[in-house]
Backbone as numpy.savetxt, mean C-alpha at the origin, in Angstrom:
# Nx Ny Nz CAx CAy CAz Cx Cy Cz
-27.57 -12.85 -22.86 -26.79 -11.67 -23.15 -27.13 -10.60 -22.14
-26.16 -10.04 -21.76 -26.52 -8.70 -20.84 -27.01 -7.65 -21.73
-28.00 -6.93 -20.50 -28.76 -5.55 -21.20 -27.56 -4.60 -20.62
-27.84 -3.76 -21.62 -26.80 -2.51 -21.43 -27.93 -1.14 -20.50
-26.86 -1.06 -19.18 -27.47 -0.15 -18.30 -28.26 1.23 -19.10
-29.46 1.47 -18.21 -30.12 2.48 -18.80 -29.43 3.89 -19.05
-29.50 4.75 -19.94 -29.24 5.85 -20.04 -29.08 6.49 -18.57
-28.08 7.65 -18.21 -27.91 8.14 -16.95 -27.06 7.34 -15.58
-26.93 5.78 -16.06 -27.43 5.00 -14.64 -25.44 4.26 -15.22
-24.73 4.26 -14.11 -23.35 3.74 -14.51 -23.22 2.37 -14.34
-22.15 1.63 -14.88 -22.49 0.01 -14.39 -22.02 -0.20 -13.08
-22.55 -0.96 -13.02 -21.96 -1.72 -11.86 -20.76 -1.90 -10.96
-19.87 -1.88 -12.09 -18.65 -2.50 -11.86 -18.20 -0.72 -11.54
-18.56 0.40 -12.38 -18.04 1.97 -11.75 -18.23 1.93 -10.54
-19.14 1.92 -9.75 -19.76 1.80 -8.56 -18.86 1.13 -7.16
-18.62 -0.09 -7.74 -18.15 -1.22 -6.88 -16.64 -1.39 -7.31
-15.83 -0.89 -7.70 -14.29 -1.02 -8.59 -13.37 -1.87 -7.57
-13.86 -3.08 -7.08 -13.65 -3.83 -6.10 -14.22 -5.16 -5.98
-13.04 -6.41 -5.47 -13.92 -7.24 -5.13 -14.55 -7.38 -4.04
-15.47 -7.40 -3.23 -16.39 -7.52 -2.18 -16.18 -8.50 -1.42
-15.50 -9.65 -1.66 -14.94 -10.76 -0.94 -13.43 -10.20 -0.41
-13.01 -10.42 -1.47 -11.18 -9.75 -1.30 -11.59 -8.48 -0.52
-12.20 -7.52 -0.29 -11.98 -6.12 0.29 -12.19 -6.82 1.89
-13.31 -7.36 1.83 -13.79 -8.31 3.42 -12.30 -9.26 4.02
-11.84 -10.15 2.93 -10.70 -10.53 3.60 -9.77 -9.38 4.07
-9.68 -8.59 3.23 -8.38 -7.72 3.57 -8.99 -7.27 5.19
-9.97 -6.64 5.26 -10.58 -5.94 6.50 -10.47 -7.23 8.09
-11.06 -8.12 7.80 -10.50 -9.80 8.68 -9.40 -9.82 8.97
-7.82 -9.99 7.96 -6.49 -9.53 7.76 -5.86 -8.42 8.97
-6.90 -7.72 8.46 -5.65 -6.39 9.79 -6.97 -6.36 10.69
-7.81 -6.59 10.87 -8.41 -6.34 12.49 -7.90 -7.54 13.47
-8.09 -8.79 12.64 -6.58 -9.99 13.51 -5.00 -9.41 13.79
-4.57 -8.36 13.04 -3.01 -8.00 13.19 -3.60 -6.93 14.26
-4.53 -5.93 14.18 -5.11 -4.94 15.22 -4.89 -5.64 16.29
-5.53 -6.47 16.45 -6.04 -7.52 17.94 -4.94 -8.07 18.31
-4.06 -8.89 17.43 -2.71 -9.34 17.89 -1.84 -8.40 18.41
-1.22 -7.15 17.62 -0.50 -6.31 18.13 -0.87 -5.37 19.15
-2.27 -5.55 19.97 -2.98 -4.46 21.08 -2.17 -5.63 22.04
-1.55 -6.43 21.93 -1.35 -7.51 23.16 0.71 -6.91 23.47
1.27 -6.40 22.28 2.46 -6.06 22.38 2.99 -5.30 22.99
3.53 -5.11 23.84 4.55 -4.15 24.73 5.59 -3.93 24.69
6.24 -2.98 24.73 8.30 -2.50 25.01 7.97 -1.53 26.08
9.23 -1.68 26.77 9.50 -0.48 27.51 9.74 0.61 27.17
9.31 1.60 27.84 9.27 3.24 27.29 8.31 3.40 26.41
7.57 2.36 25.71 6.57 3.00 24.56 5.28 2.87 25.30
3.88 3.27 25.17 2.85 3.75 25.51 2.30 2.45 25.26
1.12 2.02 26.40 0.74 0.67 25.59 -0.37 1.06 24.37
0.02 -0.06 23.52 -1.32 0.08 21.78 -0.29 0.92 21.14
1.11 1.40 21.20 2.02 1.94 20.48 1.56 1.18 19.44
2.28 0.11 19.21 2.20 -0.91 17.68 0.56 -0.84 16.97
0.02 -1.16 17.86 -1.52 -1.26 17.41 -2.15 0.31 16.61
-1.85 1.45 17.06 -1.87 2.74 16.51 -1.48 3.26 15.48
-0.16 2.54 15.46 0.43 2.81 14.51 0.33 1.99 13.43
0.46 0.69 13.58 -0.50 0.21 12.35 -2.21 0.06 11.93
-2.78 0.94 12.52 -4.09 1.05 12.47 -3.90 2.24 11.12
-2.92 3.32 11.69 -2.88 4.37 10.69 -2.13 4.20 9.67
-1.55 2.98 9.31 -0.91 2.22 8.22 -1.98 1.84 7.40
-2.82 1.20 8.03 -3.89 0.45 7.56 -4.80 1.69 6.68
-5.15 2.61 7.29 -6.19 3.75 6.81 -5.64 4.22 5.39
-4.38 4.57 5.85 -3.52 5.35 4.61 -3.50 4.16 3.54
-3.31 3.22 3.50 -2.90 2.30 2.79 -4.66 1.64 2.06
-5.61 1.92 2.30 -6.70 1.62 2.18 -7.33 3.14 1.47
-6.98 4.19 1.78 -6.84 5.49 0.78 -6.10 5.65 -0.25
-5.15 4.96 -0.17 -4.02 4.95 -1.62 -4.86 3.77 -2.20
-5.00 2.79 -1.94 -5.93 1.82 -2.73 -7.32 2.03 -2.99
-8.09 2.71 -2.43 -9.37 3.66 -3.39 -8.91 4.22 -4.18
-7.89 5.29 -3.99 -7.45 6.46 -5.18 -7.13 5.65 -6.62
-5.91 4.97 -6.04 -5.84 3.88 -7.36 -6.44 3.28 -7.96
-7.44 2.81 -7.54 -8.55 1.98 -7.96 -9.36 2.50 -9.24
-9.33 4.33 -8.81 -10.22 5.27 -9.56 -8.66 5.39 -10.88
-7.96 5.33 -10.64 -6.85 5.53 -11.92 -6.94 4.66 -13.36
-7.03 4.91 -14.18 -6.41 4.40 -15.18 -5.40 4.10 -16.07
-5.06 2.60 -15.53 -3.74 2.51 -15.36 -2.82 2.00 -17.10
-4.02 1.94 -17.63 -3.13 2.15 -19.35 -2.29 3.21 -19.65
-2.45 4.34 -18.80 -1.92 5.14 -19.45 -0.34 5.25 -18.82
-0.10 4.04 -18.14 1.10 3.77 -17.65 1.78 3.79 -18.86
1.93 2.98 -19.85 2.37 3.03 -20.96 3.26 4.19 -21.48
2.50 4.69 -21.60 3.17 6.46 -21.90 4.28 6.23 -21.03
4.36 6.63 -19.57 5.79 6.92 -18.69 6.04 5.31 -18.84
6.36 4.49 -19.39 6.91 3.12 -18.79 8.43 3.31 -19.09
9.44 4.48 -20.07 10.66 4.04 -19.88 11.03 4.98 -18.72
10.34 6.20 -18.16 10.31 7.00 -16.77 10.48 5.85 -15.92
9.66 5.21 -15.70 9.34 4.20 -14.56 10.02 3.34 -14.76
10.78 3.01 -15.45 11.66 1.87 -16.10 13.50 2.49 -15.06
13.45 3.66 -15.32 14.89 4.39 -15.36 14.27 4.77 -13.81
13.37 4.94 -13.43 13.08 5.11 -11.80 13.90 4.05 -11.05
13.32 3.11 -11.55 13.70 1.70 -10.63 14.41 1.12 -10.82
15.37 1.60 -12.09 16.72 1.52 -12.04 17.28 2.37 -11.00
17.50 3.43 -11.08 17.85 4.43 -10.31 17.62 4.07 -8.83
16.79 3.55 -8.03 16.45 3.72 -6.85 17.12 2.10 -6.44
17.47 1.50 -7.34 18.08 -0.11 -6.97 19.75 1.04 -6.80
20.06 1.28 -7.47 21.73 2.05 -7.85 21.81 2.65 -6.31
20.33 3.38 -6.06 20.71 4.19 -5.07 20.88 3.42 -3.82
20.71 2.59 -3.65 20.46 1.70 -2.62 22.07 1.74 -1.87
22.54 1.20 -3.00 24.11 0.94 -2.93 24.89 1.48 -2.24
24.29 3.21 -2.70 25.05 4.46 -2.31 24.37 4.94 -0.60
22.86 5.25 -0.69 22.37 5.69 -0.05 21.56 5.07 1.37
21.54 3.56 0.89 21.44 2.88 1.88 21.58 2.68 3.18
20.64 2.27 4.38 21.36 1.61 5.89 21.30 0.81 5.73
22.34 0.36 6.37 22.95 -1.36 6.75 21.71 -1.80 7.81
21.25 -3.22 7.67 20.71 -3.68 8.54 21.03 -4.88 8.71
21.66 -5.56 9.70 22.07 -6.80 10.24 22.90 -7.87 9.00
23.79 -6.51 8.76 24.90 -7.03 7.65 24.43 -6.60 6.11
23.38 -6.22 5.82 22.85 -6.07 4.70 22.58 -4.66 4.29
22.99 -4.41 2.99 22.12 -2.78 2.62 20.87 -3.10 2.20
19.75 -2.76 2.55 18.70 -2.89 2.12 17.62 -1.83 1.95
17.67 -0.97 2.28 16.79 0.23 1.82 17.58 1.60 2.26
16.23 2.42 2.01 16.80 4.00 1.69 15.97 4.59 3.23
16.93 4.88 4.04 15.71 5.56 5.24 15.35 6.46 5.25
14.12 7.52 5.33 13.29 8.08 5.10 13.21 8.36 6.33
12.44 10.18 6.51 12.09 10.41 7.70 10.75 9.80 8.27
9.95 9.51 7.28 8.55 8.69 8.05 8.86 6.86 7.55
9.72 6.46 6.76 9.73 5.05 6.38 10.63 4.87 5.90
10.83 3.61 5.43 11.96 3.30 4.76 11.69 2.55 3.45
12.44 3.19 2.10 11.95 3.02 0.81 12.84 2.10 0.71
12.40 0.42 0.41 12.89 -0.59 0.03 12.45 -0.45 -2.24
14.05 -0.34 -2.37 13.27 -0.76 -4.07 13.20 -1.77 -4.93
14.07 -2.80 -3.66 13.59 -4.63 -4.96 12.30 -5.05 -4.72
């Protein structure tokens, strides 16, 4: 049976809110896409364009996944018909608000990205 951590002292799992294998793959994952895309070039763009820019994909996206990590996500519950009527809404909008891409509507373009909602 496990002992229950001493008074003051948090478990383990507060500490670490992560798997330690999975966080290592993920980090393996994009320093191979780093390394692959430092080899990519276009004309007119700067060379390591691609590589820069998904480096700072990578950061942001590795900050939204700490933050979340710290969330508790039961309390999704509460907003689930919000979030329900969101993603209704943002499929509808698609329709309307959409760019065409190579025959297809598929997302909503955005000044920094493009919000895909299936």
């Amino acid at each position: 049976m496990g002992a229950a951590p001493a008074p003051g002292r948090r478990p383990l799992s507060l500490v670490l809110p992560f798997d330690p294998v999975l966080a290592l793959a993920v980090i393996g994952i994009c320093a191979c896409s780093l390394i692959t895309l430092s080899t990519v070039t276009e004309r007119g763009l700067p060379d390591g364009f691609y590589m820069k820019r998904q480096a700072i994909y990578f950061v942001v996206g590795t900050l939204l996944a700490a933050a979340l990590s710290r969330a508790d996500y039961s309390r999704l519950r509460e907003l689930k018909y919000g979030i329900y009527g969101f993603i209704i809404l943002s499929v509808v909008a698609v329709r309307f608000a959409g760019a065409d891409a190579l025959g297809a509507r598929r997302a909503i373009q955005l000044p920094f990205f493009s919000f895909q909602a299936s």
